[in-house]
N, C-alpha and C positions, 0 to 999 in steps of 0.2 A: 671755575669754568675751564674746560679743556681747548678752548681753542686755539689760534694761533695768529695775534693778529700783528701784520705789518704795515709801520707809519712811517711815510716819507716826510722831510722837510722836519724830524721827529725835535732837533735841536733847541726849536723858539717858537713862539707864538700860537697859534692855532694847534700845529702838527705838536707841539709838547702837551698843551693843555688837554689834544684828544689822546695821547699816551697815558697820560693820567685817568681816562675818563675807564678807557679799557683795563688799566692796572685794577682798577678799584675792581673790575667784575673779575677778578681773578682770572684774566686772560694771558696767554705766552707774550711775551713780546719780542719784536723784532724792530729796533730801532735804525732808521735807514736817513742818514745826514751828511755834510762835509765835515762841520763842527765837532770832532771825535771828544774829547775834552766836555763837552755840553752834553752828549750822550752819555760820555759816563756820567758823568755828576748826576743826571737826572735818571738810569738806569741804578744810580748805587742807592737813591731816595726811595724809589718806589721799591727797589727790593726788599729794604726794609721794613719801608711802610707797609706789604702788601707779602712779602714772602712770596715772587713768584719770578719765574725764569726769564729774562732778559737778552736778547743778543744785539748786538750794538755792529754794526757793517758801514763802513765810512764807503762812502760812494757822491760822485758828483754826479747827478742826472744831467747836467749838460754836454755828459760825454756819451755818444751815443751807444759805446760799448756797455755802460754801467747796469742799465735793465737785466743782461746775460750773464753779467758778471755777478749781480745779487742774487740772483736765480742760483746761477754754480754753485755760489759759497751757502745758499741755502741747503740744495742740495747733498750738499758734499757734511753736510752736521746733521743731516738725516730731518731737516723741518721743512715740513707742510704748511705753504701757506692758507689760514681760514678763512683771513677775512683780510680787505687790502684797502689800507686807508693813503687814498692817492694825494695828499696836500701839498707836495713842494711845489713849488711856482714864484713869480716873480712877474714884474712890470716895469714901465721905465716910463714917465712925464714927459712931455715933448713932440714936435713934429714930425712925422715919419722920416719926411729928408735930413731932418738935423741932427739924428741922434743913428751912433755907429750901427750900420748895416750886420755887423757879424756879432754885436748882441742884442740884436733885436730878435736874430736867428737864435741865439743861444734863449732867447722867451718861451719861441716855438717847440723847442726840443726839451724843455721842461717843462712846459705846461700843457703840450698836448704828443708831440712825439714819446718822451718818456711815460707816460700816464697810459699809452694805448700801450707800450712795451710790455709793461709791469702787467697791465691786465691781462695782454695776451700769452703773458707768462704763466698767471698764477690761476686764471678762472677758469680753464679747463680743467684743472684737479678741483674746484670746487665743485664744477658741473658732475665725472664722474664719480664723486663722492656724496651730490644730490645736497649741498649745503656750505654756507657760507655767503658771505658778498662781497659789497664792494662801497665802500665812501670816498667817493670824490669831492674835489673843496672847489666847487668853483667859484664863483662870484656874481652878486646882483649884475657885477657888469655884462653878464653874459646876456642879459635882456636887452642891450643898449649897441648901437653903434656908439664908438668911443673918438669922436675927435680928441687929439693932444693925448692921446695914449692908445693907437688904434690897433695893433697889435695885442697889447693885454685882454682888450673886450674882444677880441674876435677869439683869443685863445677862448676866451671862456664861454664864449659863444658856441663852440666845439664841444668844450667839455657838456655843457647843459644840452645838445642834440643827443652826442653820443652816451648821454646817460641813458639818457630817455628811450632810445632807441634798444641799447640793452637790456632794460628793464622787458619793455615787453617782448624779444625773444628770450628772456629767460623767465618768461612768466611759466610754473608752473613746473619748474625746474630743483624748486629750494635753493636757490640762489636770489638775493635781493640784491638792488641798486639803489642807491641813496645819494642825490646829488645836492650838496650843503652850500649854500649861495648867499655867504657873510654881505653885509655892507661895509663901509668904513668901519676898522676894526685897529682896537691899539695893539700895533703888532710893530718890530721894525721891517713891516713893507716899503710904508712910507718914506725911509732912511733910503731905500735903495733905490724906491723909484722916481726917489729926488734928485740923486744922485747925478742928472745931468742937467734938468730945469725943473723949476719949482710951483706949486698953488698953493692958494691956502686949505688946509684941511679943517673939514668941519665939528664941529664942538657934539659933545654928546656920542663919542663914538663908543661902541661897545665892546667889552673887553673881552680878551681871546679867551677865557674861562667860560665866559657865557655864549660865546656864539660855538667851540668845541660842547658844550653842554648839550646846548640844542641840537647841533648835528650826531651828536651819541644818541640823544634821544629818537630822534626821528628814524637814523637807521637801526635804534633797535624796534623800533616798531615797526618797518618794513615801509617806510613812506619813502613819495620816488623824490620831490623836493623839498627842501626844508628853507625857510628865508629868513632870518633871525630877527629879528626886530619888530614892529608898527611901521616905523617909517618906512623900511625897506620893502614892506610888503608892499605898503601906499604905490611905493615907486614903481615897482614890477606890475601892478597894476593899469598905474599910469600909464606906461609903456604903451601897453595896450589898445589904450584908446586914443591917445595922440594922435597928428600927423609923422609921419615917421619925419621928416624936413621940420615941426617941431621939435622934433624929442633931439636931432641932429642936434638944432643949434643949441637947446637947454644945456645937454652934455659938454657941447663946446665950451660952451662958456663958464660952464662949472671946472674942467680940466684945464683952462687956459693956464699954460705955463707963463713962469717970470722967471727973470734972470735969475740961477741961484746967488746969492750972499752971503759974505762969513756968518758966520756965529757969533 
């Protein structure tokens, strides 16, 4: 496959396992992480496994230059981005007042300032070219107001309008959207968004192979969301029919942070 696809957050979890998903269809890649060391490792695997071209661009999305600057260095090595798999993102456990003001801002600028960057980078060459899309990763949470993590659910609450939104102005276009809306997932998120207060994580999570699988799947079929699991679907459903002051407090008390503890 000639195309050219670019994965953010490409290093671990979700964003590696969809690297692999597109290596396999014989696609270009563009590996976009801070982790340089993890990229290669996993760009020198699949080039083997798969015999196909790789470029590797260390970049932090929470610098708001990084978007322009992936772009240049794209530019500047003559590649065209095909398709844009927007995954990096992050969260943090805990009270809005309790937890640092300037990364919670650093949430914003990677899960939804960087992601509209990137897109407003790369999908006008998909539009006049009449082909390509775009996979964003966002999360069941974005069905949910999120107490004890209420910045994470609102990022993704973003993500899942402004997918949908672009879908259908680009209905019709040759360009798809595909917005991929994991549940708890074995990834190190958790490590990070424990990082300042903790809960307990639920058993039965599904692994970042399987939920990258299903969201390969779904945007290659041109579907606008994909929810990976039973249960998570159950949930997204539920949503729906609740009182939204139910569904409040359910979330509360499922995110209720605890003091973190050693190890």
């Amino acid at each position: 496959m000639s195309e050219t696809v670019l994965v953010t957050g490409a290093s671990s979890g979700i964003g590696l396992e969809l690297a692999k998903c597109f290596a396999a269809d014989k696609a270009r890649l563009v590996l976009v992480a801070r982790n340089t060391a993890a990229m290669e490792a996993l760009a020198g695997e699949l080039r083997r496994q798969h015999a196909i071209e790789i470029h590797v661009l260390t970049a932090d999305l929470a610098q708001p230059a990084a978007p322009q600057q992936v772009q240049e260095e794209l530019q500047g090595r003559g590649v065209a981005v095909d398709v844009l798999v927007n995954n990096a993102g992050f969260g943090l456990h805990g009270d809005f007042t309790d937890l640092p003001l300037g990364r919670q801002l650093e949430i914003v600028q990677v899960n939804v300032m960087a992601l509209v960057a990137l897109t407003g980078r790369f999908l006008p060459g998909m539009v006049q070219r009449r082909q390509g899309g775009i996979l964003n990763v966002g999360s069941v949470a974005g069905f949910f107001p999120g107490p004890h993590m209420a910045i994470y659910y609102a990022t993704k609450a973003f993500v899942q309008s402004f997918s949908e939104a672009l879908r259908e102005e680009l209905r019709g276009s040759g360009v798809s959207v595909t917005n991929l809306c994991p549940g708890p997932t074995a990834t190190n998120f958790s490590q990070v968004a424990r990082s300042y207060q903790r809960r307990e994580l639920p058993a039965g999570k599904m692994t970042a192979a399987a939920v990258a699988a299903a969201g390969h799947r779904a945007f290659r079929r041109q579907r606008c969301i994909s929810v990976p699991g039973a249960g998570n679907v159950a949930l997204m459903h539920l949503a729906r029919w609740l009182p939204r002051a139910t569904v409040r407090r359910i979330v509360g008390r499922y995110n209720r942070p605890r003091p973190a503890t050693p190890d």
